[in-house]
PDB file as gemmi writes it, atoms N, CA and C in Angstrom:
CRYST1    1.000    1.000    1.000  90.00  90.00  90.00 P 1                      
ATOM      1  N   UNK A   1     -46.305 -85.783  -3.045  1.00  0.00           N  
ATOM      2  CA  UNK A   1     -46.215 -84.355  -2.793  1.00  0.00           C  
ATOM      3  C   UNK A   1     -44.939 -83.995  -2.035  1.00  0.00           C  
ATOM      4  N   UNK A   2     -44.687 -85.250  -1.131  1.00  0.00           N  
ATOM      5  CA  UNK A   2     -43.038 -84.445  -0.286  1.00  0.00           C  
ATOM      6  C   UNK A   2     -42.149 -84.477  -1.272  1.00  0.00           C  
ATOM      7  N   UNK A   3     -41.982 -85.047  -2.714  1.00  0.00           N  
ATOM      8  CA  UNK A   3     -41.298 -85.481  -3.617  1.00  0.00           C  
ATOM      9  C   UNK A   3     -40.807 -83.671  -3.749  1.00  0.00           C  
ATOM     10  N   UNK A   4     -41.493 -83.212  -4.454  1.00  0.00           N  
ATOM     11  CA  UNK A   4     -41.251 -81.624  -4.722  1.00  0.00           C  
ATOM     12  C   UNK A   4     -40.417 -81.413  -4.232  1.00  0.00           C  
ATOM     13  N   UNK A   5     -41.185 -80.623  -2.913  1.00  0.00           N  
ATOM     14  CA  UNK A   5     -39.793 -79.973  -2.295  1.00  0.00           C  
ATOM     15  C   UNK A   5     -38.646 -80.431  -2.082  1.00  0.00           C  
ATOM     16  N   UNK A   6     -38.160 -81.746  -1.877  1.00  0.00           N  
ATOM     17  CA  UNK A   6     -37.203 -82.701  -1.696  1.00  0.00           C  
ATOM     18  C   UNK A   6     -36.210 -82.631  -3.133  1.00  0.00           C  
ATOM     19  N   UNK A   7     -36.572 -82.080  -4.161  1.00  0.00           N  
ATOM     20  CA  UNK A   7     -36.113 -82.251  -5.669  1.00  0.00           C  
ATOM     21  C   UNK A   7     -35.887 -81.043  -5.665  1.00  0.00           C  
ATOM     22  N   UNK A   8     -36.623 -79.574  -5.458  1.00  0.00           N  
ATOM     23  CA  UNK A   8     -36.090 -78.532  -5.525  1.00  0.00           C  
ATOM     24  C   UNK A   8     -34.894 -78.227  -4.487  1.00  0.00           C  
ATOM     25  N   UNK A   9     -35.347 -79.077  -3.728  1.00  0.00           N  
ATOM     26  CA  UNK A   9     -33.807 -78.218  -2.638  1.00  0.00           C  
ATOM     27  C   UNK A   9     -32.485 -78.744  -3.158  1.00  0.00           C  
ATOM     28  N   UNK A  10     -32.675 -80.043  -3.457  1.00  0.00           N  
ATOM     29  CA  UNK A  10     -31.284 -80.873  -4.354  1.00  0.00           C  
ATOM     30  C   UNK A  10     -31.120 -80.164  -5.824  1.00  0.00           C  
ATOM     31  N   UNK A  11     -32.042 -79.627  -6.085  1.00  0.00           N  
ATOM     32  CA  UNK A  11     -31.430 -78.866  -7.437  1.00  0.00           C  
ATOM     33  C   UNK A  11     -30.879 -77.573  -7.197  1.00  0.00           C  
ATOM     34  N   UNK A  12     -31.339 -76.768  -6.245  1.00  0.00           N  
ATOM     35  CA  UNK A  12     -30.480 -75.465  -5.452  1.00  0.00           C  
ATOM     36  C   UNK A  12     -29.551 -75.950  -4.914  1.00  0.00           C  
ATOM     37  N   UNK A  13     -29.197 -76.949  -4.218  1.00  0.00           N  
ATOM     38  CA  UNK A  13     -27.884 -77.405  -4.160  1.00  0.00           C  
ATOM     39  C   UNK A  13     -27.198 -77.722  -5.003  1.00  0.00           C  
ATOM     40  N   UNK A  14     -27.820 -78.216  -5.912  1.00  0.00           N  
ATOM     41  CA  UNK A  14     -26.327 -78.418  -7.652  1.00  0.00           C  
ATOM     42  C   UNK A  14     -25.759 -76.824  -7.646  1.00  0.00           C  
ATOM     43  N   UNK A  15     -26.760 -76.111  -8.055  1.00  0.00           N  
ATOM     44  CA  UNK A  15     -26.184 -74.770  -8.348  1.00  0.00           C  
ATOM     45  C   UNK A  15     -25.481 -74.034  -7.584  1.00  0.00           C  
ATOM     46  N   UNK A  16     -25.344 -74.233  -6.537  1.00  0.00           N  
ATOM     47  CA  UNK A  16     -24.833 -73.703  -5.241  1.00  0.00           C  
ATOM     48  C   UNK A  16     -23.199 -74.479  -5.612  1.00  0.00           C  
ATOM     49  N   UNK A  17     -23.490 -76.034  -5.776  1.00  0.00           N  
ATOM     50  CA  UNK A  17     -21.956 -76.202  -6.048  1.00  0.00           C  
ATOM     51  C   UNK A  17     -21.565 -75.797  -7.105  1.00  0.00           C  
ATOM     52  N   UNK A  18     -22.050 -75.400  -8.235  1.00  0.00           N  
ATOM     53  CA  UNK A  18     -21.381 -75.021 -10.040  1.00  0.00           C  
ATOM     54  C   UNK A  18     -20.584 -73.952  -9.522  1.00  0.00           C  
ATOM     55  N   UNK A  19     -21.194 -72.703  -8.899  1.00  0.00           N  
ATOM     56  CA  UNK A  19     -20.734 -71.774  -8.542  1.00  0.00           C  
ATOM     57  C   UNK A  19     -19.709 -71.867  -7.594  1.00  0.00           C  
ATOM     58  N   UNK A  20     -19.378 -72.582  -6.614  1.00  0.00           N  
ATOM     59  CA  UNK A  20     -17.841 -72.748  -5.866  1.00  0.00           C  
ATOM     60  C   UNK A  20     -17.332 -73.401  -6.817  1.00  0.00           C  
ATOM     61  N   UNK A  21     -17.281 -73.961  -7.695  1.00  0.00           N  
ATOM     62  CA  UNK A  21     -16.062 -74.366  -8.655  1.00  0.00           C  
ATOM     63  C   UNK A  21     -15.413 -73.244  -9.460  1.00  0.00           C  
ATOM     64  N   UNK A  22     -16.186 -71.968  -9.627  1.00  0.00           N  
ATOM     65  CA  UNK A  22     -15.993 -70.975 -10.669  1.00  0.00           C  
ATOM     66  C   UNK A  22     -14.179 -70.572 -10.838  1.00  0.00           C  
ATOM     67  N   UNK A  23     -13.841 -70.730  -9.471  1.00  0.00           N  
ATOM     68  CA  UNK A  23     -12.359 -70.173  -9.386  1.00  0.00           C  
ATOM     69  C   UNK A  23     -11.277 -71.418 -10.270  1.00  0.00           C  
ATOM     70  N   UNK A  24     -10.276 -70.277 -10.723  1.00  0.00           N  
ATOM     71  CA  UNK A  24      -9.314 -71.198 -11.251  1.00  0.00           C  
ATOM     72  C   UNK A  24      -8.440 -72.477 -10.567  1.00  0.00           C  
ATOM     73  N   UNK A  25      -7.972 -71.901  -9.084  1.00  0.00           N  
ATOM     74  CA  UNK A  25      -7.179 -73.036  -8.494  1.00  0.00           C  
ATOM     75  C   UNK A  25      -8.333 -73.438  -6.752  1.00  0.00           C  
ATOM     76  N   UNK A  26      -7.584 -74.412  -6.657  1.00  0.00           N  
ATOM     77  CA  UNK A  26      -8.655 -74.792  -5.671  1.00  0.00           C  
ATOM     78  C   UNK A  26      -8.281 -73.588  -4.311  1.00  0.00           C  
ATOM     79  N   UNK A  27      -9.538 -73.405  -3.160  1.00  0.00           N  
ATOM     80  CA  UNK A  27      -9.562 -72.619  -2.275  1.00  0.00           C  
ATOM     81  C   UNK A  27      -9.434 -71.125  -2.810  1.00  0.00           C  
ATOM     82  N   UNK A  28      -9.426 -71.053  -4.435  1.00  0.00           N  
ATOM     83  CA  UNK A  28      -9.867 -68.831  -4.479  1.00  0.00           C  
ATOM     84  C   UNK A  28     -10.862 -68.808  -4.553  1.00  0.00           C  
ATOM     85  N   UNK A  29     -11.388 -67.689  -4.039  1.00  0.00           N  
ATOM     86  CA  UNK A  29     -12.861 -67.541  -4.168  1.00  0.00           C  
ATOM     87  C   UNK A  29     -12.816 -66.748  -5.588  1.00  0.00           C  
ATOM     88  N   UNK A  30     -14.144 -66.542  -5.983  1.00  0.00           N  
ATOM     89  CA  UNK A  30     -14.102 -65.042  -6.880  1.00  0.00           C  
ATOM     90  C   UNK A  30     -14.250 -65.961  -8.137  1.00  0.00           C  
ATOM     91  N   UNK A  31     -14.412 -65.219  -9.648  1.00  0.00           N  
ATOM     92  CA  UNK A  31     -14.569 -65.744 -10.566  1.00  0.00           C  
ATOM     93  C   UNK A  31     -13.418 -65.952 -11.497  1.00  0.00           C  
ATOM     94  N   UNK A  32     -13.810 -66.745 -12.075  1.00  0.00           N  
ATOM     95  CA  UNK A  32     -12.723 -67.337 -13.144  1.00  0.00           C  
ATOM     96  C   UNK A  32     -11.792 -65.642 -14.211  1.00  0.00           C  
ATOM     97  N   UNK A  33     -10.488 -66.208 -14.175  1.00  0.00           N  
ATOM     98  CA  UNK A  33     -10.220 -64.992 -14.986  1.00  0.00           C  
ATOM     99  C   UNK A  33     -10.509 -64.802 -16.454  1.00  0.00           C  
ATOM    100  N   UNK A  34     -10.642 -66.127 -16.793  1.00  0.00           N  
ATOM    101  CA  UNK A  34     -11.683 -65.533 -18.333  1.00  0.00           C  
ATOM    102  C   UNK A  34     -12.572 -64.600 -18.372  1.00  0.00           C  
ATOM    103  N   UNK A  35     -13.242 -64.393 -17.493  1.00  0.00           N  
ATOM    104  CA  UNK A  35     -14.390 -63.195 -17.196  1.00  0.00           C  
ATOM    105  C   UNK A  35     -13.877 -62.089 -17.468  1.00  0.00           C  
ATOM    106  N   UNK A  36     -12.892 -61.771 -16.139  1.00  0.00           N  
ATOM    107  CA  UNK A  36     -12.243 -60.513 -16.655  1.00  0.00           C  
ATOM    108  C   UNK A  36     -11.542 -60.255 -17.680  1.00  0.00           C  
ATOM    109  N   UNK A  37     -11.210 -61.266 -18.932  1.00  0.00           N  
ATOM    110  CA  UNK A  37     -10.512 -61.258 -20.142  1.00  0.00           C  
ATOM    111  C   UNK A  37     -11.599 -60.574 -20.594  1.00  0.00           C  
ATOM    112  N   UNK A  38     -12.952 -61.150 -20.718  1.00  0.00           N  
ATOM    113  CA  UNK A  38     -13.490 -60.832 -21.899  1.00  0.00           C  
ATOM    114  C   UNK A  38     -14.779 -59.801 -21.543  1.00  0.00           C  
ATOM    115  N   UNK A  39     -14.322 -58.706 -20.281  1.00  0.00           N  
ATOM    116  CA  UNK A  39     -15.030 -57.590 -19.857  1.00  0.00           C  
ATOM    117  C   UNK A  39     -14.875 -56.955 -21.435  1.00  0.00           C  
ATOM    118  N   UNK A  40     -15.842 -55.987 -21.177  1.00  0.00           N  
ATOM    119  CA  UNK A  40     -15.661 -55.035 -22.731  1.00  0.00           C  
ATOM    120  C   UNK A  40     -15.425 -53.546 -21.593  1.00  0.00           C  
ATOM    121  N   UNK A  41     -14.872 -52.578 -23.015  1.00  0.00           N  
ATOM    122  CA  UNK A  41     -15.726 -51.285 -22.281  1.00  0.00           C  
ATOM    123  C   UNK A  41     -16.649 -51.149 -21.605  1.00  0.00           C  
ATOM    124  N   UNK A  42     -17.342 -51.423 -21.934  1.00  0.00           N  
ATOM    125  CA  UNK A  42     -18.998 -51.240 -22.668  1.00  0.00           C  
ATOM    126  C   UNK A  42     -19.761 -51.949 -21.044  1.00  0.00           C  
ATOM    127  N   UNK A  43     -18.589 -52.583 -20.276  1.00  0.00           N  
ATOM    128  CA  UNK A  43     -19.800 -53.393 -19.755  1.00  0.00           C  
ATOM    129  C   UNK A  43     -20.212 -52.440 -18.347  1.00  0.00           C  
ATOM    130  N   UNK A  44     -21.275 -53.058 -17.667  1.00  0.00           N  
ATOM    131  CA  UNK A  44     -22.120 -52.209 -16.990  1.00  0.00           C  
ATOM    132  C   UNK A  44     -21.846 -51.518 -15.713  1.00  0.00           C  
ATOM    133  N   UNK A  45     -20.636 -52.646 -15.075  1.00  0.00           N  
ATOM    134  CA  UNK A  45     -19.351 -51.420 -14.256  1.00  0.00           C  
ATOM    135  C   UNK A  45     -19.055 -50.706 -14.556  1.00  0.00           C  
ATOM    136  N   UNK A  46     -18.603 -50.458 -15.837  1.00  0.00           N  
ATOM    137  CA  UNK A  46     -17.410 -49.742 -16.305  1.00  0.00           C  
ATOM    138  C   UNK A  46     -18.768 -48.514 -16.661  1.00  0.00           C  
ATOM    139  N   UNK A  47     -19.897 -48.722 -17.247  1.00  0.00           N  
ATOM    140  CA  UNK A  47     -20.575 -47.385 -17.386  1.00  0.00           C  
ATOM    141  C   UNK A  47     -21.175 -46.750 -16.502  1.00  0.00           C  
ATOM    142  N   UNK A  48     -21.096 -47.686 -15.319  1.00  0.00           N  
ATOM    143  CA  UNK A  48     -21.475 -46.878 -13.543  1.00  0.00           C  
ATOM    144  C   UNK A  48     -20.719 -45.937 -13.419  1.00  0.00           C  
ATOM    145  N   UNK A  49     -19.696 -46.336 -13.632  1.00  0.00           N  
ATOM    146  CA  UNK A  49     -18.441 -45.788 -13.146  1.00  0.00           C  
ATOM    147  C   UNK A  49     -18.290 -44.315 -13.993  1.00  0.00           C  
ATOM    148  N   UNK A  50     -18.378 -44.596 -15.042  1.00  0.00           N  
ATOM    149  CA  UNK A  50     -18.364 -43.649 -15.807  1.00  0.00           C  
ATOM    150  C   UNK A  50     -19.112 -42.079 -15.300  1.00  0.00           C  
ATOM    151  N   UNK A  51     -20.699 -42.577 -15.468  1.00  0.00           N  
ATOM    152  CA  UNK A  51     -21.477 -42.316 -15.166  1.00  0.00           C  
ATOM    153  C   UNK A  51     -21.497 -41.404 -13.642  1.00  0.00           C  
ATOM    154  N   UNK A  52     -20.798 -42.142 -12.403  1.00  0.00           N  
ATOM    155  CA  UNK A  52     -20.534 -41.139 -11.587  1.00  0.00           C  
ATOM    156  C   UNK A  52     -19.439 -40.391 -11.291  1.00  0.00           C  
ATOM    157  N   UNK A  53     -18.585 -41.180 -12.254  1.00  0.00           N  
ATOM    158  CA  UNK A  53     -17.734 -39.963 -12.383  1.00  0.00           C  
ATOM    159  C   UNK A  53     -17.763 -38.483 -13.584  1.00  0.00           C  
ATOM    160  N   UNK A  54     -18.750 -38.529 -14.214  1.00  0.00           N  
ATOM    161  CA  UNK A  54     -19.025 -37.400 -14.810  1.00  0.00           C  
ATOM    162  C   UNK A  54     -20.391 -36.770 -14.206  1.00  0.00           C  
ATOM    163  N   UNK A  55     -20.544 -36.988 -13.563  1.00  0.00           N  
ATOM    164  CA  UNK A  55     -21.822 -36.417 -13.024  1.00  0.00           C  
ATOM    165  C   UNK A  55     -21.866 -35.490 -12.308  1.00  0.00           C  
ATOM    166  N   UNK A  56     -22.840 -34.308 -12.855  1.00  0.00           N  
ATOM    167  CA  UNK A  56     -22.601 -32.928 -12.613  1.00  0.00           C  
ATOM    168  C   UNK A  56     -21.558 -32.044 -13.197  1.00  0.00           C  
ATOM    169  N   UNK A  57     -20.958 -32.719 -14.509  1.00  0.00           N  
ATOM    170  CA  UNK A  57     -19.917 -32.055 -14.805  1.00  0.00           C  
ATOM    171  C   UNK A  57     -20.569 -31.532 -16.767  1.00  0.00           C  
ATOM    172  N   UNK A  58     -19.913 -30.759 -17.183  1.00  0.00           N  
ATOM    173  CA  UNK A  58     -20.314 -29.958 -18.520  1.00  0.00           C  
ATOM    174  C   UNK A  58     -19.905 -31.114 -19.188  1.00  0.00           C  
ATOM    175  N   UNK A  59     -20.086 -30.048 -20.697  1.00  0.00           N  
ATOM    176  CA  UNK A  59     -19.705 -31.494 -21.732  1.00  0.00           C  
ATOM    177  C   UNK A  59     -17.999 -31.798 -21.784  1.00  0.00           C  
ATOM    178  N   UNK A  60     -17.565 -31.056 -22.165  1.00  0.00           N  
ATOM    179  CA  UNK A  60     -16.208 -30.854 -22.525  1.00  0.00           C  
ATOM    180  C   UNK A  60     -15.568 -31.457 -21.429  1.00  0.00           C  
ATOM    181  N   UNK A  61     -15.980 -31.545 -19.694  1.00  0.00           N  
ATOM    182  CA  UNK A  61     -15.566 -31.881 -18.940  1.00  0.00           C  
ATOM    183  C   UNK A  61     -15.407 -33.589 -18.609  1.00  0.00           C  
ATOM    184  N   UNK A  62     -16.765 -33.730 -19.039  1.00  0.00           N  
ATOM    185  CA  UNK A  62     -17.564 -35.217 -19.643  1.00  0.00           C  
ATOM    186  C   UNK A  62     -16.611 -35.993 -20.514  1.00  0.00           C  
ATOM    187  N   UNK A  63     -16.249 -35.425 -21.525  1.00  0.00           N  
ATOM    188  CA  UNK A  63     -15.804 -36.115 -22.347  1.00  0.00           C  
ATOM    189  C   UNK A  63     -14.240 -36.231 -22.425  1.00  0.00           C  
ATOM    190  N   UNK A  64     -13.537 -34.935 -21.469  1.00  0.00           N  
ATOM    191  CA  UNK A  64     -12.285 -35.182 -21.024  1.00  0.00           C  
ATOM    192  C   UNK A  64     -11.948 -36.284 -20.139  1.00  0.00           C  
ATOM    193  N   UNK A  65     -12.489 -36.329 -18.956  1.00  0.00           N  
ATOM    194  CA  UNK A  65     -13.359 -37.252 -18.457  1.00  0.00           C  
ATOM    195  C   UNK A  65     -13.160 -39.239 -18.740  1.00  0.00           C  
ATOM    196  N   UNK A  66     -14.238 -38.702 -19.711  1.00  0.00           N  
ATOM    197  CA  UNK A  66     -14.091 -40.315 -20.561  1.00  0.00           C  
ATOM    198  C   UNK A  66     -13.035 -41.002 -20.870  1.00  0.00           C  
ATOM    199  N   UNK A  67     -12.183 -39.697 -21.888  1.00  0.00           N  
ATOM    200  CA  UNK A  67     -11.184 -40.429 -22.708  1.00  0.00           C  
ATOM    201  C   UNK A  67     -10.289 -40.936 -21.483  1.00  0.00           C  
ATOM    202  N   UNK A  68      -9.823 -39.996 -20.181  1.00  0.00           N  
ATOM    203  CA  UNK A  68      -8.818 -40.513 -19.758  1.00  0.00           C  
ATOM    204  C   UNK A  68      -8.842 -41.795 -19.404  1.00  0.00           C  
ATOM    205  N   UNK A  69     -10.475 -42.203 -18.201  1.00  0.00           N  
ATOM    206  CA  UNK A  69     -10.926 -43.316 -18.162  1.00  0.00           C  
ATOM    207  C   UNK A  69     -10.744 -44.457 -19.032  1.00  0.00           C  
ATOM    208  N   UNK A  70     -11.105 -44.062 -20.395  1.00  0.00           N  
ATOM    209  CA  UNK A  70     -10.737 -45.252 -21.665  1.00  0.00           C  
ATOM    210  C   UNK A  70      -9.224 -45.795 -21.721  1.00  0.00           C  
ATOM    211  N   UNK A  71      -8.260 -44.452 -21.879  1.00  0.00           N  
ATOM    212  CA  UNK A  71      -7.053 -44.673 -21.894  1.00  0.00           C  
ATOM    213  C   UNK A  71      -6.522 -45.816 -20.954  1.00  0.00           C  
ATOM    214  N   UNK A  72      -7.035 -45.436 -20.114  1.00  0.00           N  
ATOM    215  CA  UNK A  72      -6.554 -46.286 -18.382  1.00  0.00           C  
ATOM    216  C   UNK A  72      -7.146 -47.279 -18.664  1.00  0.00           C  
ATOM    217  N   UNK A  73      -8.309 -47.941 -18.910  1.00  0.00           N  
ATOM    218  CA  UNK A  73      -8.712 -49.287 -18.819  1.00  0.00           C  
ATOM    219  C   UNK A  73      -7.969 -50.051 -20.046  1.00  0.00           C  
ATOM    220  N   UNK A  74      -7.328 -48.948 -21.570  1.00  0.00           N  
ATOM    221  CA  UNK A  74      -7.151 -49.432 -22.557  1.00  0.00           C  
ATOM    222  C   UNK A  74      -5.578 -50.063 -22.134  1.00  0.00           C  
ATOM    223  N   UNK A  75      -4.609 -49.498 -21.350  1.00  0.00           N  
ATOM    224  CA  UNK A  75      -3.311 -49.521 -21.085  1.00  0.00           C  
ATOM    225  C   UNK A  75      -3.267 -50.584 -20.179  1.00  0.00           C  
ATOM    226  N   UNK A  76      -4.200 -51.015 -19.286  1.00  0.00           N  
ATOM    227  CA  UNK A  76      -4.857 -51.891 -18.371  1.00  0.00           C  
ATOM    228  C   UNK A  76      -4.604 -53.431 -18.886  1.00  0.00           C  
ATOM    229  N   UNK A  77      -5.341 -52.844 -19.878  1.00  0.00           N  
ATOM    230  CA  UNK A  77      -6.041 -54.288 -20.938  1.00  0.00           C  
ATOM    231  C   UNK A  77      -4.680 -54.608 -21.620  1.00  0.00           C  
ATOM    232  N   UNK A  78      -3.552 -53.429 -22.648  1.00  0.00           N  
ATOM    233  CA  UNK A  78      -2.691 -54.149 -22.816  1.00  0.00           C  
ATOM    234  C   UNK A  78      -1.926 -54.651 -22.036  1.00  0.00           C  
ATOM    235  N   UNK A  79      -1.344 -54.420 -20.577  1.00  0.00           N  
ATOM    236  CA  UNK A  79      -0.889 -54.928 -20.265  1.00  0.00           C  
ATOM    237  C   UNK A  79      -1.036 -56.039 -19.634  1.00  0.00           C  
ATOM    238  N   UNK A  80      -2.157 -57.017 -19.472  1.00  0.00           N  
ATOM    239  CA  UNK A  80      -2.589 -58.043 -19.406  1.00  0.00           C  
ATOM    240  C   UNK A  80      -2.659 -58.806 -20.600  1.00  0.00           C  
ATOM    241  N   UNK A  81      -2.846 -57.843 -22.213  1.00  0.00           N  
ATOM    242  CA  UNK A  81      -2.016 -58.636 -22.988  1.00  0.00           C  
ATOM    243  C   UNK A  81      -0.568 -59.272 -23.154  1.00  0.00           C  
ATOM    244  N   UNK A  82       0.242 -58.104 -22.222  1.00  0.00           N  
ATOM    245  CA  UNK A  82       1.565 -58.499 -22.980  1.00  0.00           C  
ATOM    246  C   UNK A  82       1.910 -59.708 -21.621  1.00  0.00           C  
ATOM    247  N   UNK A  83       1.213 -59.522 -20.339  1.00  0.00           N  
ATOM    248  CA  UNK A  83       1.670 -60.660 -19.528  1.00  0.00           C  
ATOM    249  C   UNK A  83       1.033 -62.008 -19.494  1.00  0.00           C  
ATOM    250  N   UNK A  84      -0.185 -62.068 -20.752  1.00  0.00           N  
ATOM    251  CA  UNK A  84      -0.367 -63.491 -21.350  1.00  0.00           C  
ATOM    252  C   UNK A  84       0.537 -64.042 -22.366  1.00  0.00           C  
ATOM    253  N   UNK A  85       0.928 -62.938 -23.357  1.00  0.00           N  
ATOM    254  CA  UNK A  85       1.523 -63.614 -23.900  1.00  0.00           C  
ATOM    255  C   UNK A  85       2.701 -63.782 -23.850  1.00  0.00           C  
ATOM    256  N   UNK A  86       3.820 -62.998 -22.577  1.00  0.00           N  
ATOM    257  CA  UNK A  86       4.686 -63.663 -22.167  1.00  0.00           C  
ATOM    258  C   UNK A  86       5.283 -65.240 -21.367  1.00  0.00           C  
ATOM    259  N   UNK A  87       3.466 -65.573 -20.789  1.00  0.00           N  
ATOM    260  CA  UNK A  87       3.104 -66.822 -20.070  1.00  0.00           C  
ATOM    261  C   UNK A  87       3.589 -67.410 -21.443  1.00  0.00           C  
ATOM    262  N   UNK A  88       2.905 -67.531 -22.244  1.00  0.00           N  
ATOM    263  CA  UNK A  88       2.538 -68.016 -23.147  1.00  0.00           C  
ATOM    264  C   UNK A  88       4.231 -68.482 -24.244  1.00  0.00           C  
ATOM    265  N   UNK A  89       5.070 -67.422 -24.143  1.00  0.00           N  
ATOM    266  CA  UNK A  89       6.437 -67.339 -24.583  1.00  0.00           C  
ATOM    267  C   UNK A  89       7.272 -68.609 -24.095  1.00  0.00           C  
ATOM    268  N   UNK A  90       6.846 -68.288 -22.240  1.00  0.00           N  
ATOM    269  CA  UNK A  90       7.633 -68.978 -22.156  1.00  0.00           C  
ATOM    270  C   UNK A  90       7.321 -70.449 -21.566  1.00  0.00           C  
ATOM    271  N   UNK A  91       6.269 -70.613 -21.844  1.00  0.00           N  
ATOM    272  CA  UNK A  91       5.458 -72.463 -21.995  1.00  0.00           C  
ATOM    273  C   UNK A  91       5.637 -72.910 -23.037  1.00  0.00           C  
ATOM    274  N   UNK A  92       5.814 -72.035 -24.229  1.00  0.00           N  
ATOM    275  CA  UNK A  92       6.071 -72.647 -25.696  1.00  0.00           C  
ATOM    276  C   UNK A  92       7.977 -72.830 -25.415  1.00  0.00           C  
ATOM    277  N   UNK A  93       8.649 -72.100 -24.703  1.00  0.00           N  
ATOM    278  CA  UNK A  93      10.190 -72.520 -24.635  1.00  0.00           C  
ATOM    279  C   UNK A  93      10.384 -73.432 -23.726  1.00  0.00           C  
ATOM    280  N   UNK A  94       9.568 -74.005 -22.622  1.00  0.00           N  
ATOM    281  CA  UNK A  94       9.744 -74.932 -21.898  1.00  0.00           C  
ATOM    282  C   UNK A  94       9.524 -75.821 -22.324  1.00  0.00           C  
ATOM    283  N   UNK A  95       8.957 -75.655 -23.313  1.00  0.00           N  
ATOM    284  CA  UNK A  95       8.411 -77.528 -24.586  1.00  0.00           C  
ATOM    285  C   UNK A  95       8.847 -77.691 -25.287  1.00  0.00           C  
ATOM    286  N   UNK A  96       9.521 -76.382 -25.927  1.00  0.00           N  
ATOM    287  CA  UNK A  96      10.795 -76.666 -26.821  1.00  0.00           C  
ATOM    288  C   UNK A  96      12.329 -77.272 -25.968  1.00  0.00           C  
ATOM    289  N   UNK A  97      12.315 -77.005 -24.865  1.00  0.00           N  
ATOM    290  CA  UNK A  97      13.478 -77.303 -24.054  1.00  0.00           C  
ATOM    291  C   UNK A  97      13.058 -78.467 -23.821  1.00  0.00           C  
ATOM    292  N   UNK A  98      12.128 -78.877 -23.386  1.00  0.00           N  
ATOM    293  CA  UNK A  98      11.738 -80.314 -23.240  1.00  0.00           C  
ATOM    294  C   UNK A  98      11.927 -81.430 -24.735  1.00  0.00           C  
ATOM    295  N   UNK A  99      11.655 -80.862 -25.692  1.00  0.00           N  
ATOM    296  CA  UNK A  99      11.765 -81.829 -26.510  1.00  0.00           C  
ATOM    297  C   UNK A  99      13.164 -81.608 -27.258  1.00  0.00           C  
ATOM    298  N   UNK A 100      13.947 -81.082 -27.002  1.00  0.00           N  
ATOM    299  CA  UNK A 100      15.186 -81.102 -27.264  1.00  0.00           C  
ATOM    300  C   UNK A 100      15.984 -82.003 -26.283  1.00  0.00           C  
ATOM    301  N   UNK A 101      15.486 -81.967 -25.273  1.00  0.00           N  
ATOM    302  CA  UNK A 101      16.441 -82.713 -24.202  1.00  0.00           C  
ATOM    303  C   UNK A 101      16.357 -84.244 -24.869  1.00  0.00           C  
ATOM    304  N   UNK A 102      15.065 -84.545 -25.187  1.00  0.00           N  
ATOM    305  CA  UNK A 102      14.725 -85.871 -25.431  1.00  0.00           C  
ATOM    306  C   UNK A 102      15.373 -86.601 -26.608  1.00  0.00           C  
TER     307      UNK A 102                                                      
END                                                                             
C-alpha cells in the first residue's frame, strides 16, 4: 500500500520535469516557439481578445473592429515569416560557403 503513493509522486515529478524542458535554449522559461508558429486565428486568446474588445459595440463597429485586429495579427504573422526565412537564407549560404571553402 505505501507503494502507491510513492509511484504517484515520482510520476508528478516526470511531468513536472517534461515541462521545464519546453524552452528552446537552456535557462528560458516559457514555451517553445513552435507554439507560437502554429497559433491560428482562431485560437482561444485571440477570440478573448476579440471578444472584449468588441463588446458593447454595434455591428458595423464589431466588424470594423475585427478586420483591423486580423490585419495586425496577419502583418504580425508575415513578418515572422519573412524573419524565418531570412534565418533560413542565410544558414543555407553559410553551407554553401562552407562547402566551397573545402
Amino acid at each position: 500500500m505505501k507503494k502507491i503513493p510513492v509511484i504517484i509522486i515520482m510520476i508528478s515529478f516526470l511531468f513536472v520535469s517534461f515541462s521545464a524542458f519546453s524552452a528552446e535554449k537552456e535557462g528560458q522559461k516559457g514555451a517553445n516557439s513552435t507554439v507560437y508558429d502554429k497559433a491560428s486565428d482562431q485560437a482561444i486568446f485571440n477570440r478573448v481578445g476579440d471578444w472584449f474588445a468588441t463588446l458593447g459595440k454595434n455591428e458595423e463597429e464589431k466588424a470594423q473592429i475585427l478586420r483591423k485586429r486580423k490585419l495586425k495579427r496577419d502583418a504580425k504573422q508575415l513578418e515572422k515569416e519573412v524573419k524565418k526565412a531570412k534565418k533560413q537564407a542565410i544558414e543555407i549560404k553559410n553551407t554553401t560557403d562552407k562547402d566551397k571553402a573545402k
